[in-house]
SEVOFI-933859 format. One record per residue: residue in one letter; residue number from 1; y, z, x of N, C-alpha, C in turn; chain. Coordinates in steps of 0.001 Angstrom, whole numbers, m for minus. Layout:
REM SEVOFI-933859
type | seq | nY | nZ | nX | caY | caZ | caX | cY | cZ | cX | mol
A | NUM | Y | Z | X | Y | Z | X | Y | Z | X | A
...
***
This chain:
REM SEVOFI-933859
type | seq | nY | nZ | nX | caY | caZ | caX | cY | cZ | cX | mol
X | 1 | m1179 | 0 | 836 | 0 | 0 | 0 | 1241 | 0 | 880 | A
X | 2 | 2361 | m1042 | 922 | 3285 | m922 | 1841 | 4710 | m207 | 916 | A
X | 3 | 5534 | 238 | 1205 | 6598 | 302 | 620 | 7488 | m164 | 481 | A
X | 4 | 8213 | m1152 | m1188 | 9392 | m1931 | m1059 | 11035 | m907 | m868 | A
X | 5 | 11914 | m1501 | m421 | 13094 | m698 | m504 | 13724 | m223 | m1413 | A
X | 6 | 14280 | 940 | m1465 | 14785 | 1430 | m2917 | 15265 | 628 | m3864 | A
X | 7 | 14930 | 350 | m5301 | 15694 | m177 | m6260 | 17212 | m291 | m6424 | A
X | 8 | 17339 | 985 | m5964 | 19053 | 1417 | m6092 | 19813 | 949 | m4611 | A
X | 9 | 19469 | 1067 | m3721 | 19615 | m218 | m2394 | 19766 | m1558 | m2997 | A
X | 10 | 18845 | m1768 | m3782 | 19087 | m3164 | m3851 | 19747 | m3528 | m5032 | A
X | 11 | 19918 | m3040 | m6091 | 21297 | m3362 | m6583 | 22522 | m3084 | m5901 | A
X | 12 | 22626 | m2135 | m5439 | 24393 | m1824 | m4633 | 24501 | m2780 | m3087 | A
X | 13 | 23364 | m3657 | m3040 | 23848 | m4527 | m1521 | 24215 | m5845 | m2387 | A
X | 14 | 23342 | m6139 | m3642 | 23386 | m7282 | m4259 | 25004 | m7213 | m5267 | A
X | 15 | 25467 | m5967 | m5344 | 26658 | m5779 | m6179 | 27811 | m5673 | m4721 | A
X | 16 | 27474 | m5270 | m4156 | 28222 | m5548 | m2941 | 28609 | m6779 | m2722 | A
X | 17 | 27791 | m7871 | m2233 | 28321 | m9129 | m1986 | 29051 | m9654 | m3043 | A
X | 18 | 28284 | m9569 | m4443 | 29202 | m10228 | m5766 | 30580 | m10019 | m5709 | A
X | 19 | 30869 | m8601 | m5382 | 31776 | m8383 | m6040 | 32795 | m9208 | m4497 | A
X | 20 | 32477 | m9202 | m3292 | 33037 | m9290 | m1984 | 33482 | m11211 | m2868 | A
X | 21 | 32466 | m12058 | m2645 | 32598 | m12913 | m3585 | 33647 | m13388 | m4940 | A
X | 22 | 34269 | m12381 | m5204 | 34632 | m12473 | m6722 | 35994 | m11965 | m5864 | A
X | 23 | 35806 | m11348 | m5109 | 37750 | m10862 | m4296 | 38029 | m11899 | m3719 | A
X | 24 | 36965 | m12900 | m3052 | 37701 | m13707 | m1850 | 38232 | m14886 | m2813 | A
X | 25 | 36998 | m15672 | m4123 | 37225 | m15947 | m4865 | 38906 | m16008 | m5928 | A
X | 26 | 39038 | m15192 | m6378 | 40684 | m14386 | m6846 | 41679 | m14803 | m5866 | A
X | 27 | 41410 | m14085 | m4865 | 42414 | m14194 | m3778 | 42986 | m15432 | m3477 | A
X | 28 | 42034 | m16469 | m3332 | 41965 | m18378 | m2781 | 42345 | m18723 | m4410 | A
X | 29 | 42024 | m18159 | m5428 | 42454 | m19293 | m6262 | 43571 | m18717 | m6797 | A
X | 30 | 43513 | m18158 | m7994 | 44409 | m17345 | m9237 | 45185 | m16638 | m8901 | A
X | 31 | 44439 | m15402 | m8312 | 45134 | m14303 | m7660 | 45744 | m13284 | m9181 | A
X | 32 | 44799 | m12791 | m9796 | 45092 | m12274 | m10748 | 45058 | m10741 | m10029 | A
X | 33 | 46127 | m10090 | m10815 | 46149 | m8506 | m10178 | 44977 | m7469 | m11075 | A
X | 34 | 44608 | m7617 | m12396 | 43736 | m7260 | m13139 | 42270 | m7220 | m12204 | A
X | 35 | 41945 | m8641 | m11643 | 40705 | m8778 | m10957 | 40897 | m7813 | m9454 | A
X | 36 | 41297 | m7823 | m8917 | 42080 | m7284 | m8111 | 41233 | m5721 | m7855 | A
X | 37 | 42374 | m5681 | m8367 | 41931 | m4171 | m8870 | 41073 | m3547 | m9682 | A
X | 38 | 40084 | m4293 | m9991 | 38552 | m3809 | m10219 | 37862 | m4120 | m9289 | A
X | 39 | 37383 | m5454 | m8649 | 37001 | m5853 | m7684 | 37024 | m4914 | m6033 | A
X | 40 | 38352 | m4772 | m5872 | 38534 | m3832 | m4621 | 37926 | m2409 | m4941 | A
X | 41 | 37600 | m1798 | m5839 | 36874 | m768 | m5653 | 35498 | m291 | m5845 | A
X | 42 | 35265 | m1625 | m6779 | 33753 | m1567 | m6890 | 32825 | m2181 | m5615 | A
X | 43 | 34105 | m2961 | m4798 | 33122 | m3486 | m3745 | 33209 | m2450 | m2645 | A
X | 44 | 34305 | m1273 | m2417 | 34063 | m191 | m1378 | 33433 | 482 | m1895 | A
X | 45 | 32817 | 869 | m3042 | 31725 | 2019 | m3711 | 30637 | 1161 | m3198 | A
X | 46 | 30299 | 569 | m3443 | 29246 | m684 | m2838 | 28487 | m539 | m2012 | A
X | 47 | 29817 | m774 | m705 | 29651 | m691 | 606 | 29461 | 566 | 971 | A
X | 48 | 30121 | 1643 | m135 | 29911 | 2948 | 860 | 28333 | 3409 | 343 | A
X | 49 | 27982 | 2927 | m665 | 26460 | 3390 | m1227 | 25780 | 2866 | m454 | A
X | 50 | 25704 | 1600 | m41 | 24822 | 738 | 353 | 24610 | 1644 | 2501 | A
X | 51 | 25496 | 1790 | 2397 | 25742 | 2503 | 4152 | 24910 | 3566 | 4163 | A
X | 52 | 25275 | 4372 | 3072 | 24904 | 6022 | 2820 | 23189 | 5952 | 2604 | A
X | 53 | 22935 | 5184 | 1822 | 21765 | 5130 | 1198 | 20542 | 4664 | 2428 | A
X | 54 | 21291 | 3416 | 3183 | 20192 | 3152 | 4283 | 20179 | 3991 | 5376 | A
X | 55 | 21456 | 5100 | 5341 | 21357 | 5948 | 6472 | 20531 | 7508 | 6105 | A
X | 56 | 20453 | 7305 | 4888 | 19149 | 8744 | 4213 | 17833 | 8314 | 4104 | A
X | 57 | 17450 | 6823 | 4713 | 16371 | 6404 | 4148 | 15116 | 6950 | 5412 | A
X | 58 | 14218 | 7495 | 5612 | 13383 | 8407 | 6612 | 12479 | 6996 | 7262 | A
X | 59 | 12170 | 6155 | 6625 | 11659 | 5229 | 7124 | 12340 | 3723 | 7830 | A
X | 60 | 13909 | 4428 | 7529 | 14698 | 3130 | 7766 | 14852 | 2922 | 9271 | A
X | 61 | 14646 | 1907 | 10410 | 14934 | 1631 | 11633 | 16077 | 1731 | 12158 | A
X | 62 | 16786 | 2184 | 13452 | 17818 | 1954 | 13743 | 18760 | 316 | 13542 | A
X | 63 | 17952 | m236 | 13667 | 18609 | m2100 | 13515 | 18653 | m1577 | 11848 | A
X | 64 | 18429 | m1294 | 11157 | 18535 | m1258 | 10035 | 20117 | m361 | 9618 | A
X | 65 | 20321 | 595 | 10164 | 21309 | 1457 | 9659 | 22148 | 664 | 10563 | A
X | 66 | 21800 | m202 | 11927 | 23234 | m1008 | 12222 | 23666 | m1799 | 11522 | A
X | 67 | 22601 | m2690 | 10727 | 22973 | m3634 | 9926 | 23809 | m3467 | 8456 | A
X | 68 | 23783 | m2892 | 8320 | 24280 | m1374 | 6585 | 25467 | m1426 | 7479 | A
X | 69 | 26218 | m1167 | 7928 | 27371 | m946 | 8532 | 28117 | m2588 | 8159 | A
X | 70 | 27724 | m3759 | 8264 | 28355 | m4797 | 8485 | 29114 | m5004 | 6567 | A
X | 71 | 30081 | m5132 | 6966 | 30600 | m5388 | 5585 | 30108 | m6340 | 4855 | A
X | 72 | 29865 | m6452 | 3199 | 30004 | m7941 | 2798 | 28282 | m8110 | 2604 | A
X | 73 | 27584 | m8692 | 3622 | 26376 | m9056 | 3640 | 25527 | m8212 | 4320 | A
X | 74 | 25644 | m6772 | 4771 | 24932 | m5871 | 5519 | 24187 | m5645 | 5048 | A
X | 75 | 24220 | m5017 | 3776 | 23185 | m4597 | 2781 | 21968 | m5697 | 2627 | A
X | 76 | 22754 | m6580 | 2618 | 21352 | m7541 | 2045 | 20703 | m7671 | 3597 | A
X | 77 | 21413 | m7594 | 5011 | 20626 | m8096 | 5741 | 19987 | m6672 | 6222 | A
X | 78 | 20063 | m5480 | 5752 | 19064 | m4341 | 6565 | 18216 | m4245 | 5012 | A
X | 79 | 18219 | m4841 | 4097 | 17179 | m4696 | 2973 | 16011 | m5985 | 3434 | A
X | 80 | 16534 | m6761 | 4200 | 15567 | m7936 | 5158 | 14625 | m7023 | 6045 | A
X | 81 | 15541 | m6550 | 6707 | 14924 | m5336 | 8349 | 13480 | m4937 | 7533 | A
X | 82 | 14614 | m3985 | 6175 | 13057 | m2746 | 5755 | 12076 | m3477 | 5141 | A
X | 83 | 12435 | m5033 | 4280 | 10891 | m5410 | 3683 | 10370 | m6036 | 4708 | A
X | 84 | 10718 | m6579 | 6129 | 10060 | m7130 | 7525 | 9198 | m5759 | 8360 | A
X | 85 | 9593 | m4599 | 8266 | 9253 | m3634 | 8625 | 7843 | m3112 | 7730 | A
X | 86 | 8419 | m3016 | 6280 | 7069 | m2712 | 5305 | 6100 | m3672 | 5352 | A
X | 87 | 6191 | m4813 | 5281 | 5199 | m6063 | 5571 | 4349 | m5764 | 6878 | A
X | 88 | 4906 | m5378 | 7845 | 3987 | m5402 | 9314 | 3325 | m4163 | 8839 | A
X | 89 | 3880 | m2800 | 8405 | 3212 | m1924 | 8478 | 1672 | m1824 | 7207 | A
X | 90 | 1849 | m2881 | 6716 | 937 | m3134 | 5556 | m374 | m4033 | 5896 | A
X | 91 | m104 | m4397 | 6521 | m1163 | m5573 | 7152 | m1899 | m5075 | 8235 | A
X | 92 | m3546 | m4875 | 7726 | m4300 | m4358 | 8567 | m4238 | m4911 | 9718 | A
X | 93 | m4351 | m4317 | 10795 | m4805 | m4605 | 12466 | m5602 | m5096 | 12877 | A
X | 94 | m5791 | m6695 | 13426 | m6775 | m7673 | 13435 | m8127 | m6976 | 14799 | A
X | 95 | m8852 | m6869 | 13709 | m10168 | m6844 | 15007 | m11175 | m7798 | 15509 | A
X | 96 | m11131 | m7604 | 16818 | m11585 | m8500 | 17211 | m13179 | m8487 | 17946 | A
X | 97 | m14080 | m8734 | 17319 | m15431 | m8694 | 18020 | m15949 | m8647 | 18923 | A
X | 98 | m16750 | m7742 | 19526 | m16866 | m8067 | 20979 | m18338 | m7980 | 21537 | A
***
């Protein structure tokens, strides 16, 4: 049985980028102050969950809590690290006959 990464990780890395998306978005086109200012805080709650969360995680790798640090797309790329990490640790150890 390997373990996938928290549920709640992976909505707040995947709400992270959206929302990073939806500011740069605003910003380049419309530039509405309404969007604005929802956008800018739901994407630092985001980022700060998404940081916090891979840095409480007991099985999480150091490349992993570096990657949680990177703004924007961190989340999604240390939620890569931990299911590359759970995958190896899941897959029995090839023996070899002798």
């Amino acid at each position: 049985m390997y373990l996938r990464s928290p549920r709640h990780l992976r909505i707040a890395a995947h709400a992270e980028l959206i929302s990073l998306i939806v500011m740069l978005a605003n910003v380049f086109t419309v530039h509405l102050k309404p969007i604005s200012s929802l956008m800018g805080p739901t994407h630092g709650c985001a980022y700060l969950f998404v940081v916090i969360a891979t840095w409480r995680l007991k099985q999480a790798p150091a490349a992993a809590k570096v990657l949680a640090i990177v703004p924007g797309i961190g989340g999604l790329l240390a939620l890569r690290q931990l299911d590359r990490i759970d995958t190896a640790r899941a897959q029995p150890e090839e023996v070899i006959p002798s």
